[in-house]
Backbone of each chain as ProteinMPNN parsed JSONL, in Angstrom:
{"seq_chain_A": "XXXXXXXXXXXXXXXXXXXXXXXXXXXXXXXXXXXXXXXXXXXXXXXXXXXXXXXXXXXXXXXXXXXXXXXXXXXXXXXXXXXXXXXXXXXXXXXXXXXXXXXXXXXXXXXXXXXXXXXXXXXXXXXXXXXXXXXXXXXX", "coords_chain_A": {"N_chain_A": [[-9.619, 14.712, -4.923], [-10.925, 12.726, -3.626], [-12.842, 11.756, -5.3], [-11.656, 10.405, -7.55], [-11.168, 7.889, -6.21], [-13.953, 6.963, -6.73], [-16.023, 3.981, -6.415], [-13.424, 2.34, -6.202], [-11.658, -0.439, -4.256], [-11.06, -0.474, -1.518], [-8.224, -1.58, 0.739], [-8.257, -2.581, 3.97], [-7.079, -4.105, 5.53], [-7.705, -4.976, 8.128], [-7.723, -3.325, 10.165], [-9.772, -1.561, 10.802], [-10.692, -0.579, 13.705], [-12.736, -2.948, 16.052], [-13.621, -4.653, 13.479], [-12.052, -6.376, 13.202], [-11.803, -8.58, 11.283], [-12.465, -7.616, 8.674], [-11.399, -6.694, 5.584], [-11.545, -5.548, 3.085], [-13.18, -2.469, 1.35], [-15.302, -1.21, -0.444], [-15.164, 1.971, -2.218], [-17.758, 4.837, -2.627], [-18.561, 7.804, -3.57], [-20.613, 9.841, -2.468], [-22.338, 12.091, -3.479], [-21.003, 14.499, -6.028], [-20.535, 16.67, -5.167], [-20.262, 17.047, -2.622], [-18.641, 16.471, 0.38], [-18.923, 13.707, 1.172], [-18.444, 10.317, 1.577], [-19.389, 6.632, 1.191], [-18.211, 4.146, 2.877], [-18.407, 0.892, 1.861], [-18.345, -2.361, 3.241], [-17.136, -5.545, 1.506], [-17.075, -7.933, 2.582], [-19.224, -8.216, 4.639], [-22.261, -6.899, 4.079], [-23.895, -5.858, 5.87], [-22.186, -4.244, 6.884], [-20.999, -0.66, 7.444], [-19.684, 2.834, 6.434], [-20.194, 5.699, 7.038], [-18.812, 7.994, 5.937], [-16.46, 10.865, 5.702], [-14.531, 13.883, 4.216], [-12.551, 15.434, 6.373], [-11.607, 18.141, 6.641], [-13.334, 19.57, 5.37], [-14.915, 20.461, 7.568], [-13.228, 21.019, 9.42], [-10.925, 23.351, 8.635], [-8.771, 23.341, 9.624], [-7.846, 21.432, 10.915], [-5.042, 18.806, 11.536], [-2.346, 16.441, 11.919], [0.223, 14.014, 12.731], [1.323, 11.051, 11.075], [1.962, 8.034, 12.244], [5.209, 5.94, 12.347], [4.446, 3.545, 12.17], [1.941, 3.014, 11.188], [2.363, 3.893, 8.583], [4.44, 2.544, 6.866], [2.539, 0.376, 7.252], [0.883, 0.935, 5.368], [2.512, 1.438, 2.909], [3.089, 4.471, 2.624], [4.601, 6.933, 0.471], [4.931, 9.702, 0.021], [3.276, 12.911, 0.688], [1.195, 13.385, -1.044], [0.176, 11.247, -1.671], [-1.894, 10.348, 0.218], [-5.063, 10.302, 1.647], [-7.168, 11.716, 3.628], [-10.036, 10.502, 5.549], [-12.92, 10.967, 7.788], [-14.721, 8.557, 9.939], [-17.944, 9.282, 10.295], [-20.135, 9.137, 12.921], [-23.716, 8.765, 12.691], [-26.297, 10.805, 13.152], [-29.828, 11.579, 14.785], [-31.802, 14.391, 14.423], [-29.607, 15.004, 11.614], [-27.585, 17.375, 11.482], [-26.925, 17.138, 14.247], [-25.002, 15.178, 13.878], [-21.513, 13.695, 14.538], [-17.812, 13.375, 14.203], [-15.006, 11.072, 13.614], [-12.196, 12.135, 15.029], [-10.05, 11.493, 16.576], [-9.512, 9.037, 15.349], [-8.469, 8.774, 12.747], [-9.061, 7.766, 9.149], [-6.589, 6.389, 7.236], [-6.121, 6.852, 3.62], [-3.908, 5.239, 1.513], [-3.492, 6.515, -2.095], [-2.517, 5.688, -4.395], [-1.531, 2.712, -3.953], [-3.853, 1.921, -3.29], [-4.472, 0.819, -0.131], [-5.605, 0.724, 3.081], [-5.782, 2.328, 6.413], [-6.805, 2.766, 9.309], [-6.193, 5.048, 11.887], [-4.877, 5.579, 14.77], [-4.569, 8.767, 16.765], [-2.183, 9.627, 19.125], [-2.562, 9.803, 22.188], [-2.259, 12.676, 23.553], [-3.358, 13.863, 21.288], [-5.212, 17.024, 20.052], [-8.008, 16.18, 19.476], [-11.495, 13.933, 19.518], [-13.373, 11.718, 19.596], [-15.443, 11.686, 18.618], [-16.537, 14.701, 17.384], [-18.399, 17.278, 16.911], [-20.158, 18.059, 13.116], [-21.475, 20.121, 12.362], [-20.538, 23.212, 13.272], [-21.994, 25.229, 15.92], [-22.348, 28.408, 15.251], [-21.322, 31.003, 17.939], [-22.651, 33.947, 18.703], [-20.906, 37.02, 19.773], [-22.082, 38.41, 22.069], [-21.85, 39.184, 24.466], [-22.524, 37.881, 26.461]], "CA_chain_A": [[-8.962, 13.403, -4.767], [-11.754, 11.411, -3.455], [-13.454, 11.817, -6.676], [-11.051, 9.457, -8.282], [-11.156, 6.792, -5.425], [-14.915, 6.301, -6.838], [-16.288, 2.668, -7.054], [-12.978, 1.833, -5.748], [-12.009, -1.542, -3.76], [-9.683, -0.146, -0.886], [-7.884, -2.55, 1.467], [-7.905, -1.895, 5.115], [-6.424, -4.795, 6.088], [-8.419, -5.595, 9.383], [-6.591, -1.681, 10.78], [-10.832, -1.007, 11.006], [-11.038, -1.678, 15.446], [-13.722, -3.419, 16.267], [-13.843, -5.214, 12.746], [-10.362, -6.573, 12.565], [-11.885, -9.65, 10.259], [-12.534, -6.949, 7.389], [-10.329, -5.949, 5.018], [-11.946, -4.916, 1.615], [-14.285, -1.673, 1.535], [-15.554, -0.207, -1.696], [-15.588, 3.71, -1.457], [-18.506, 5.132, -3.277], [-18.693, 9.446, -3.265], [-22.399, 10.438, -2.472], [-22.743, 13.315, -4.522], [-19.976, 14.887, -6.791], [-20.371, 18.415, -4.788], [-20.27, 16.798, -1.192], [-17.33, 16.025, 0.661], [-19.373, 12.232, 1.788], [-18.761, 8.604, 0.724], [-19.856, 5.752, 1.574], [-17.16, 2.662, 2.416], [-19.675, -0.558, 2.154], [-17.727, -3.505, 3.236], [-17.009, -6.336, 0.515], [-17.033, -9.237, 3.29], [-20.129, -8.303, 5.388], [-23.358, -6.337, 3.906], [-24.434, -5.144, 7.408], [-21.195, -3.278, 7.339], [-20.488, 0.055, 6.133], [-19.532, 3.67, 6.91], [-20.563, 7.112, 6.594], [-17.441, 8.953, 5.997], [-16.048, 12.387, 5.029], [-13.516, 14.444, 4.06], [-12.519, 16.213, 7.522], [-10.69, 19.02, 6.197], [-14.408, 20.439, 4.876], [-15.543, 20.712, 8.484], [-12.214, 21.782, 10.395], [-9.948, 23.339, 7.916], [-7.669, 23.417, 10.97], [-7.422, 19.751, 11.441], [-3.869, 18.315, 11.25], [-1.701, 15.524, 12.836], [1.302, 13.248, 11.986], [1.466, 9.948, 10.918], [3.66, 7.259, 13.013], [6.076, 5.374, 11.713], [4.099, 2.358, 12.177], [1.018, 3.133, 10.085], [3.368, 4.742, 7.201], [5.223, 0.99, 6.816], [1.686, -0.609, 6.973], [-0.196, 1.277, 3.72], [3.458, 2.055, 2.164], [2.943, 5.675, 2.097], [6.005, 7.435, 0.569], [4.641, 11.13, -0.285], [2.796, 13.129, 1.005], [0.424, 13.597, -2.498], [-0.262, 9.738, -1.869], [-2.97, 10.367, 0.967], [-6.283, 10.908, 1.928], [-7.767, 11.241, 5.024], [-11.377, 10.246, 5.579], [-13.668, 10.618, 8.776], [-16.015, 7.878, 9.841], [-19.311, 9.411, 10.595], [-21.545, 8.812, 13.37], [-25.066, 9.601, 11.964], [-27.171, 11.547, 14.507], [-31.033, 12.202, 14.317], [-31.351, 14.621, 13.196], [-28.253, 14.689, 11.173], [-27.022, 17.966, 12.268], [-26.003, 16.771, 15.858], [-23.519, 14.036, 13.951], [-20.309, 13.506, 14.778], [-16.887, 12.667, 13.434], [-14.002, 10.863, 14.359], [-11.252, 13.052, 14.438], [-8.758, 10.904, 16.869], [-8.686, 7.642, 14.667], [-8.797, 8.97, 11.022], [-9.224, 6.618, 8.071], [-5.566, 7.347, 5.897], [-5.429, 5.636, 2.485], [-2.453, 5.896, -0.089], [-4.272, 6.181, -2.968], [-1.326, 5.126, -4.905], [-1.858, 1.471, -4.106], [-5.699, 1.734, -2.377], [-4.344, 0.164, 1.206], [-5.783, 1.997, 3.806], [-5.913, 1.905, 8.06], [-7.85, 3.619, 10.555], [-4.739, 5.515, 12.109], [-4.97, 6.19, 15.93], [-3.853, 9.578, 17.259], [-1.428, 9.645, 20.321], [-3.668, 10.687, 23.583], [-2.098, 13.673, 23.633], [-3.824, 15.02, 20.473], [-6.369, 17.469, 20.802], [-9.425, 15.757, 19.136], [-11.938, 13.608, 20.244], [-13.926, 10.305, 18.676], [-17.007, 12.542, 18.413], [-16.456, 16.243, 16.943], [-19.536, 17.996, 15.899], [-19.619, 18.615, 11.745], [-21.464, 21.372, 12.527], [-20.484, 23.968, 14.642], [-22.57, 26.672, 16.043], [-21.361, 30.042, 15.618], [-21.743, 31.577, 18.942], [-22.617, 35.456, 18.76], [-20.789, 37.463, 20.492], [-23.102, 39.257, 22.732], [-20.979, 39.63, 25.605], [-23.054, 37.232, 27.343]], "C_chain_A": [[-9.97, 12.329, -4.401], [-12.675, 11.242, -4.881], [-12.786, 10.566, -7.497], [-11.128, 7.929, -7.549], [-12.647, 6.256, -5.612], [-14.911, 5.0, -7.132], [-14.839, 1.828, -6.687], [-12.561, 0.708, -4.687], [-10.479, -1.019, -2.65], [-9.52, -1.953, 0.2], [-7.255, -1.937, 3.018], [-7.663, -2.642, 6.231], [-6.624, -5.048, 7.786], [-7.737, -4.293, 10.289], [-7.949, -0.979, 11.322], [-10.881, -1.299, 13.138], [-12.466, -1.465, 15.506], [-14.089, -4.843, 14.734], [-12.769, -5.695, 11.843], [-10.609, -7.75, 11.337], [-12.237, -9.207, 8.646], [-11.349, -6.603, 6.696], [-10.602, -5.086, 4.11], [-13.48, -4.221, 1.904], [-14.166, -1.319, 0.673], [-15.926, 1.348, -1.106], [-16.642, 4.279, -2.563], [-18.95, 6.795, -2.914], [-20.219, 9.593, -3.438], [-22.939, 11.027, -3.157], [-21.211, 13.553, -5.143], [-19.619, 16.231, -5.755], [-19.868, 18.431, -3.364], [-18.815, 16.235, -0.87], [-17.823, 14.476, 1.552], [-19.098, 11.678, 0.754], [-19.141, 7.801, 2.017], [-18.426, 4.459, 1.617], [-18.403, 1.816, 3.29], [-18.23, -1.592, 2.668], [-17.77, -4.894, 2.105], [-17.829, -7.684, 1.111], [-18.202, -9.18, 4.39], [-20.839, -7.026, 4.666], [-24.338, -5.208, 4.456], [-23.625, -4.055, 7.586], [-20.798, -1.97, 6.525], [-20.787, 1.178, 6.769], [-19.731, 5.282, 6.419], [-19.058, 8.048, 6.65], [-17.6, 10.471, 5.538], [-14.898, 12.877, 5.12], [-12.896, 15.454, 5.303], [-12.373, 17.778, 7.274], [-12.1, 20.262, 5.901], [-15.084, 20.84, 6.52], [-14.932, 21.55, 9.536], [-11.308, 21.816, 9.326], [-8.573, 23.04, 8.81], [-6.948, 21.942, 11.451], [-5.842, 19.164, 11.086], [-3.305, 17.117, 12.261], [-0.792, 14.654, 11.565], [1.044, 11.768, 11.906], [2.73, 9.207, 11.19], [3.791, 6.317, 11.831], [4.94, 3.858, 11.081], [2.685, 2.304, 11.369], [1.361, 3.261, 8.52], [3.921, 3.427, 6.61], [3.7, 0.585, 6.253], [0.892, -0.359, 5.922], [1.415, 1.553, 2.915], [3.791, 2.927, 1.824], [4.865, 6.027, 2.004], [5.758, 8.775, 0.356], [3.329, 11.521, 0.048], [1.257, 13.338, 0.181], [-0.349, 12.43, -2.498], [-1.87, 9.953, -0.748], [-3.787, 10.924, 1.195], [-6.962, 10.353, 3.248], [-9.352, 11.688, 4.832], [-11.413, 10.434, 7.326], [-14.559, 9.76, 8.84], [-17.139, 8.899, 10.824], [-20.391, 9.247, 11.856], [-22.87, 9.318, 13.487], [-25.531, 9.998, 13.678], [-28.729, 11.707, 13.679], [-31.317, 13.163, 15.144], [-29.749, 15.076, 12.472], [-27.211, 16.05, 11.256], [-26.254, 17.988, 13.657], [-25.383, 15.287, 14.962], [-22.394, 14.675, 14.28], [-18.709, 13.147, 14.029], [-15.975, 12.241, 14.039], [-13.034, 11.306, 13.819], [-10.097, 12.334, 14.749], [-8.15, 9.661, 16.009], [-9.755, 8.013, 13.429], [-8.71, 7.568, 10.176], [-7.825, 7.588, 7.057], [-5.25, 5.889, 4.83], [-4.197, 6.333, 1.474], [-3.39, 5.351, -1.507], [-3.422, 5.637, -4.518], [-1.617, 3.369, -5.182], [-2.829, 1.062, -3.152], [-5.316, 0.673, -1.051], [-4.838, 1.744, 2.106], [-5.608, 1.671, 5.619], [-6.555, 2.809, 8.332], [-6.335, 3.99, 11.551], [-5.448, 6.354, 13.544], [-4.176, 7.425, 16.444], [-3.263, 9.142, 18.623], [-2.514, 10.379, 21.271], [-3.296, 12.046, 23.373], [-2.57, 14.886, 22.651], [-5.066, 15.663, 21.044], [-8.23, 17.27, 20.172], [-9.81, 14.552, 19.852], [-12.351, 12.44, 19.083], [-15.684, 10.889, 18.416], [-17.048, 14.011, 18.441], [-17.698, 16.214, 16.303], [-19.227, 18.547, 14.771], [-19.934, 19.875, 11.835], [-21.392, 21.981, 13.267], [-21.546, 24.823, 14.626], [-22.054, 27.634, 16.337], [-22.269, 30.698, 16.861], [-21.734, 32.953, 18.728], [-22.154, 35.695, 19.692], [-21.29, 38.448, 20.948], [-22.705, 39.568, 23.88], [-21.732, 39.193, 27.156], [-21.809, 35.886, 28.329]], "O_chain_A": [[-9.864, 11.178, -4.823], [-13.055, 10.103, -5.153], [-13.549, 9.788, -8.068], [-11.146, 6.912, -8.242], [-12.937, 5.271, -4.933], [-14.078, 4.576, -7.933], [-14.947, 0.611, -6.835], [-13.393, 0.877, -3.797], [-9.286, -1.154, -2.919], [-10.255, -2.933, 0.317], [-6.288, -1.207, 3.234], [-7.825, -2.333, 7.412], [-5.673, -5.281, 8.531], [-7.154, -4.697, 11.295], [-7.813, -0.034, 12.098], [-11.158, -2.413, 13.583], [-13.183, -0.502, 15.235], [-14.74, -5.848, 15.018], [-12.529, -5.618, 10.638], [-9.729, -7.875, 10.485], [-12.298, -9.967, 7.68], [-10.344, -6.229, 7.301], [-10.098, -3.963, 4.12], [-14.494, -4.754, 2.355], [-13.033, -0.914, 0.408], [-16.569, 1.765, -0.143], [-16.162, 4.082, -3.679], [-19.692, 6.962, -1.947], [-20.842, 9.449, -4.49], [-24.043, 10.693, -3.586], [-20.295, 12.828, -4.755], [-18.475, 16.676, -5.661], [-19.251, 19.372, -2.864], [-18.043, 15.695, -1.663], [-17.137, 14.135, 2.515], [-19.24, 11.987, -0.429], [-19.199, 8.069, 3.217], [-17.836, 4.021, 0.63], [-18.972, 1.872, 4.38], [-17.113, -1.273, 2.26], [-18.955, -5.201, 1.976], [-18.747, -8.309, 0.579], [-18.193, -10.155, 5.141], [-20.115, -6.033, 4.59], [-25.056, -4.31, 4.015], [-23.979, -3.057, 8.214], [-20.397, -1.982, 5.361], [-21.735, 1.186, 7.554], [-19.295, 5.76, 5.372], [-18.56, 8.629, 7.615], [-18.603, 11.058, 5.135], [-14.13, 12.468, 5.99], [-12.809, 16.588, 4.831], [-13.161, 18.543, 7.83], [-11.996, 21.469, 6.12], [-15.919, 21.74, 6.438], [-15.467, 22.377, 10.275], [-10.814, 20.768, 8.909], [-7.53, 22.52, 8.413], [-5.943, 21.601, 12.075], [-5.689, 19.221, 9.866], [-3.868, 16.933, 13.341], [-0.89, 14.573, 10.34], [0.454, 11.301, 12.881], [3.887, 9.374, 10.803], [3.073, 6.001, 10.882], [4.792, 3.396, 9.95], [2.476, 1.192, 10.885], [0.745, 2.821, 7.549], [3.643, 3.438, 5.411], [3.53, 0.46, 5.041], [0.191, -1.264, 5.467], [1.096, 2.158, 1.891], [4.626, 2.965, 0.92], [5.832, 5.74, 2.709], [6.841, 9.301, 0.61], [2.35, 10.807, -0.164], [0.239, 13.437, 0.867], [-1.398, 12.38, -3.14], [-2.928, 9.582, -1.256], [-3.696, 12.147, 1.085], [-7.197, 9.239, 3.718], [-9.823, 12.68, 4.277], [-10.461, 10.201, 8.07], [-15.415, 9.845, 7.96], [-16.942, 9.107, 12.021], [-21.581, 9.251, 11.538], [-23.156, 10.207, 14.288], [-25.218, 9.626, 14.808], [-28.889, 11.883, 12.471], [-31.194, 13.058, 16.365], [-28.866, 15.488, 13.225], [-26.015, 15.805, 11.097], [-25.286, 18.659, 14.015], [-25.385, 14.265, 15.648], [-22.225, 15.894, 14.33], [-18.855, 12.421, 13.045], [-15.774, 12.787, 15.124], [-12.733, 11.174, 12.633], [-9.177, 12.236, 13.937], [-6.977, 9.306, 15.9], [-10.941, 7.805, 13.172], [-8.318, 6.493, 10.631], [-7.849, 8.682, 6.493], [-4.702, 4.791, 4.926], [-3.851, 7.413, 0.995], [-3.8, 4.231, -1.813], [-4.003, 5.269, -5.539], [-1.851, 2.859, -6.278], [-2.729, 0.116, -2.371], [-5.982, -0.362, -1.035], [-4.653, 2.955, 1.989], [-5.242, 0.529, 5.899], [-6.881, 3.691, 7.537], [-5.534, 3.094, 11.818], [-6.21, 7.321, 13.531], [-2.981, 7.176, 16.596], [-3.884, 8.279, 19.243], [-3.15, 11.393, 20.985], [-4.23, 12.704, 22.915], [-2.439, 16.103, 22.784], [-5.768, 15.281, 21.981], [-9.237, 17.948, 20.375], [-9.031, 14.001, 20.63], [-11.808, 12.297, 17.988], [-16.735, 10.339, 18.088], [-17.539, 14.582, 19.414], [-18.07, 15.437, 15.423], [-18.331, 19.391, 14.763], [-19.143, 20.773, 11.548], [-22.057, 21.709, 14.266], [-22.059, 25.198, 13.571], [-21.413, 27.889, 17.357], [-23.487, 30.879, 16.849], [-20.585, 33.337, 18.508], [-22.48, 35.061, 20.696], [-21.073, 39.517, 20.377], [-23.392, 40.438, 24.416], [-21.681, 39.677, 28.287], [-22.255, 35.184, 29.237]]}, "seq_chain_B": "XXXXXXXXXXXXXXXXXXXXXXXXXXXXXXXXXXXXXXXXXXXXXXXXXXXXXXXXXXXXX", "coords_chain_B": {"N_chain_B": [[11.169, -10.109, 27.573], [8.695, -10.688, 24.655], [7.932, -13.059, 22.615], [9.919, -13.059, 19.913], [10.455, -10.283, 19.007], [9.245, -8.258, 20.616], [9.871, -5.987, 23.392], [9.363, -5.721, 26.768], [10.274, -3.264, 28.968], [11.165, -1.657, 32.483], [11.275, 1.628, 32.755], [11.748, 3.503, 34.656], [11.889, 3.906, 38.406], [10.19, 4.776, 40.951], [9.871, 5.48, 44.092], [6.977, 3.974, 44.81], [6.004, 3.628, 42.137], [5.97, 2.867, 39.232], [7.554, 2.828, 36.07], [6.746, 1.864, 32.863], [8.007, 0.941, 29.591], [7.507, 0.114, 25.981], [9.687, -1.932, 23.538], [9.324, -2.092, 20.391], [8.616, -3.771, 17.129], [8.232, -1.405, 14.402], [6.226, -2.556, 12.41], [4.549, -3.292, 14.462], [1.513, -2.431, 15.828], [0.729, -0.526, 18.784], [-1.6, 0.177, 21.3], [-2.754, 2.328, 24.119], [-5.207, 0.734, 25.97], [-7.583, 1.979, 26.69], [-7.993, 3.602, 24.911], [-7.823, 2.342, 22.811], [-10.681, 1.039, 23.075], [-11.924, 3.156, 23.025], [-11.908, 3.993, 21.012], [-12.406, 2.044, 18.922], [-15.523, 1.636, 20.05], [-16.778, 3.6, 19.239], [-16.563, 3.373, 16.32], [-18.336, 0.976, 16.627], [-20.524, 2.334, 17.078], [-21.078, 3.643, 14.622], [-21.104, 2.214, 12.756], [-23.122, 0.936, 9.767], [-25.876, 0.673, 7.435], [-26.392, -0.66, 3.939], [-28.924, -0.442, 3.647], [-29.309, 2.245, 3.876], [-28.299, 4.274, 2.273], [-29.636, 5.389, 0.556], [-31.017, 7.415, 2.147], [-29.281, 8.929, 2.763], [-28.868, 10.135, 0.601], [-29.691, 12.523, 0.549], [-28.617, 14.582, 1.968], [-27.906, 17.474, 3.011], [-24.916, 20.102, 2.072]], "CA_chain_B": [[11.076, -10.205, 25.54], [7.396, -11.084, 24.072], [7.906, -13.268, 21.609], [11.481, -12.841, 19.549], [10.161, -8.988, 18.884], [8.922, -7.431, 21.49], [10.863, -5.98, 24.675], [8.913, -4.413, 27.736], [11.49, -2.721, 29.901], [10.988, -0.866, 33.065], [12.386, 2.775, 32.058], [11.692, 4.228, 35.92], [10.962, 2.929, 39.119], [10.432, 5.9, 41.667], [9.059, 4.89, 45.192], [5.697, 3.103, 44.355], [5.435, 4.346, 40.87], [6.703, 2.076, 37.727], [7.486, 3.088, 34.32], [6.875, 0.7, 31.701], [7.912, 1.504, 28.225], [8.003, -1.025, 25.312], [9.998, -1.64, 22.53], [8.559, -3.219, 19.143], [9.417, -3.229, 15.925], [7.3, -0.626, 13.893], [5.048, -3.203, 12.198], [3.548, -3.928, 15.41], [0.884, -0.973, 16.352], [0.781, -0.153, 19.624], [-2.261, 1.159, 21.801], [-3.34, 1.985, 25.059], [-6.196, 0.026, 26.107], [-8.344, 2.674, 26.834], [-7.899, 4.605, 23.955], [-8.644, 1.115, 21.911], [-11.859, 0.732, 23.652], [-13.113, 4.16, 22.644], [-12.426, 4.123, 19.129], [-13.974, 0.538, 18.588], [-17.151, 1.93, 20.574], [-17.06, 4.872, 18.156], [-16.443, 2.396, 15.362], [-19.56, -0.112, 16.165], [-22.027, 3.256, 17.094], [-21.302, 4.695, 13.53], [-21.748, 1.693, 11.594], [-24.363, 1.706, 8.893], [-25.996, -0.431, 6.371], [-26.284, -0.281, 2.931], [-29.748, 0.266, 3.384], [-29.135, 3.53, 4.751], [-27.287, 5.332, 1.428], [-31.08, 6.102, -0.103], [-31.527, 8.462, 3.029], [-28.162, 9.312, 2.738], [-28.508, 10.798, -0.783], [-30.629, 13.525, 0.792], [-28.473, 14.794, 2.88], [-27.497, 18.719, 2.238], [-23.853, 20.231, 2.586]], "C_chain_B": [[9.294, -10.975, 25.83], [7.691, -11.914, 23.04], [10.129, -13.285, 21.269], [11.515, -11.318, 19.121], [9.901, -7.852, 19.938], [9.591, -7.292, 23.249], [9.747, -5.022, 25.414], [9.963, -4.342, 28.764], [10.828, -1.512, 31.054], [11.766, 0.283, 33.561], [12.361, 3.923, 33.54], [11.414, 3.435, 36.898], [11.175, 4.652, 40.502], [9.262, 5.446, 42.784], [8.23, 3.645, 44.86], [5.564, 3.003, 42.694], [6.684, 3.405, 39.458], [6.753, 2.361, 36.702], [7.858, 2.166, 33.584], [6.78, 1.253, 30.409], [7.945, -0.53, 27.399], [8.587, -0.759, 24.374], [9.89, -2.581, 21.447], [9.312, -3.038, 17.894], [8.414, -2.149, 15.181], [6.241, -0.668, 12.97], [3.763, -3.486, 13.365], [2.892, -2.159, 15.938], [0.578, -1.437, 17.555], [-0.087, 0.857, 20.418], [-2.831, 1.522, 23.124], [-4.804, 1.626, 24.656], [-7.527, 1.219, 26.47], [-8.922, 3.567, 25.435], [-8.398, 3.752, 22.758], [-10.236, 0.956, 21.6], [-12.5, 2.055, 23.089], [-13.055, 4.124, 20.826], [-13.216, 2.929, 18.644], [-15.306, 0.908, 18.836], [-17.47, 2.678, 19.181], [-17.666, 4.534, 16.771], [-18.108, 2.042, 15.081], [-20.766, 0.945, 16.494], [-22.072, 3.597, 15.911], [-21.374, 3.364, 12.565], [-23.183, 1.409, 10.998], [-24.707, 0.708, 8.048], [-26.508, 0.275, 5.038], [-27.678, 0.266, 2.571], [-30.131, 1.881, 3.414], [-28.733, 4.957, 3.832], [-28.838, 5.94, 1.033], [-31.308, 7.635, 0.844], [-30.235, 8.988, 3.04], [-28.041, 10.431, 2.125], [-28.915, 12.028, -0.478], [-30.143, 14.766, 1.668], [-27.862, 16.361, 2.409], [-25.875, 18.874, 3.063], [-23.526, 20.443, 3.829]], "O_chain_B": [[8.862, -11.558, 26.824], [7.734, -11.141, 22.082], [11.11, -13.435, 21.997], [12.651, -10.944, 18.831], [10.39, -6.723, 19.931], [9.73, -8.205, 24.063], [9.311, -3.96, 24.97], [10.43, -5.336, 29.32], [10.115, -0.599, 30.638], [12.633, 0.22, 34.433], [12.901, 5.027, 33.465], [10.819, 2.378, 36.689], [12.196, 5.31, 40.701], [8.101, 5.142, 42.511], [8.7, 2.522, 44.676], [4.881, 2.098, 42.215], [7.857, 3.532, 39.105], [5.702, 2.115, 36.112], [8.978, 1.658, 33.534], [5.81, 1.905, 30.022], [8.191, -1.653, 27.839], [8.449, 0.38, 23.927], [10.305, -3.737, 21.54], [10.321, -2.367, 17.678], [7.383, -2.252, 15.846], [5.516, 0.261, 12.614], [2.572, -3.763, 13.219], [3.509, -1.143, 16.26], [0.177, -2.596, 17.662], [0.223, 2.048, 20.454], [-3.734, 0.708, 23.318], [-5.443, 1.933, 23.649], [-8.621, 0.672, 26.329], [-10.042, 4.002, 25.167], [-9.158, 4.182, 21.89], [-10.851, 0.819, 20.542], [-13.661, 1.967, 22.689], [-13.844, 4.202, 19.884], [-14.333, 2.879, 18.128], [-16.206, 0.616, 18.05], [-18.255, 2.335, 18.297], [-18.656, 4.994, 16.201], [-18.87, 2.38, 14.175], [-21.915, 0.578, 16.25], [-23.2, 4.018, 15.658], [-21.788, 3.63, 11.437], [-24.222, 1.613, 11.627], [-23.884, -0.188, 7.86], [-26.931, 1.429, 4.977], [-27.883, 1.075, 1.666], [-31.136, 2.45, 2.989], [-28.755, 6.131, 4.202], [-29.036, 7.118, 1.329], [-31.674, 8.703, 0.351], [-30.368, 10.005, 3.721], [-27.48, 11.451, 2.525], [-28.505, 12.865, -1.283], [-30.861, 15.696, 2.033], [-27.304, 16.355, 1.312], [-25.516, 18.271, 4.075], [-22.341, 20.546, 4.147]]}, "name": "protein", "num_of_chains": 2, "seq": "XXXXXXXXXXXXXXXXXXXXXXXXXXXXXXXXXXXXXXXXXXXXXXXXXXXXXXXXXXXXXXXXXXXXXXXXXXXXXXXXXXXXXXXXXXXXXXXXXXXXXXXXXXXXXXXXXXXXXXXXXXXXXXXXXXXXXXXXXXXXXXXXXXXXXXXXXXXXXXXXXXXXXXXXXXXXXXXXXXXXXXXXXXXXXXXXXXXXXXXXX"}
């Protein structure tokens, strides 16, 4: 699915926090094989986000979408969305991060998208490691 | 009332202790302030510039 959202001109209707004066981000897929894009900003140059597909890092990942996000991109099926992570690069790029509590959900239906805050009570964070380390069990 | 939309109502009051709920309509998003503040941080640490995709391209699965 993100494959098709290439070169695309989503609309995220100022829903980005911190950069409520944005709206329009082109999504551009990194590689064909990778689960990264890139959303550049239309309206500032400087601006622009390392994303990913979450789902490739924590198959486990889930949460609901409130009412009040669902109204604001028009989602009506579930087939319509895609959830993105923004990124925070790390050097080296093994210790990045993702944000898991405030996903990026677009309806790719009619390319509106938001940055969609979880309820406190979920159990992710604004900085999940992509990669985990498998801990051996050594019975340490 | 806030406005002609928005109602904050106090849904407890127990000794010292106040419960404030609100009620909006479901255009209006709704966040604690704390919880605002970290995702914005999150936000302006992970943004990136376009110079940045070249080193990007490099990057393995």
């Amino acid at each position: 699915m993100l494959e098709q959202l290439h070169g695309k001109e989503i609309n995220f209707k100022g829903s980005v926090l911190g950069f409520s004066e944005l709206n329009k981000f082109e999504l551009n897929v990194i590689d064909a094989d990778t689960p990264y894009a890139f959303l550049q900003s239309m309206e500032d140059q400087d601006v622009g986000f390392l994303v990913s597909v979450p789902f490739a890092f924590e198959p486990e990942y889930s949460f609901e979408i409130d009412d009040h996000y669902k109204e604001t991109i028009g989602i009506k099926k579930p087939e319509d969305v895609l959830v993105l992570s923004i990124i925070t690069i790390q050097e080296p790029f093994e210790n990045s991060t993702m944000n898991l509590l405030a996903p990026l959900v677009i309806n790719v239906s009619n390319c509106l998208g938001s940055q969609v805050v979880l309820p406190p009570r979920c159990p992710y964070s604004t900085k999940e490691p992509l990669f985990k380390t498998i801990s051996i069990e050594s019975g340490k | 009332m806030i406005g002609n939309d928005i109602e904050i109502i106090i849904s407890a009051v127990d000794g010292e202790q106040v419960k404030i709920g609100i009620n909006a309509p479901s255009s209006i998003n709704i966040l604690r302030k704390e919880i605002f503040e970290t995702v914005q941080q999150s936000n302006l640490e992970a943004v990136t510039g376009k110079f940045n995709l070249q080193k990007l391209r490099k990057i393995q699965k």
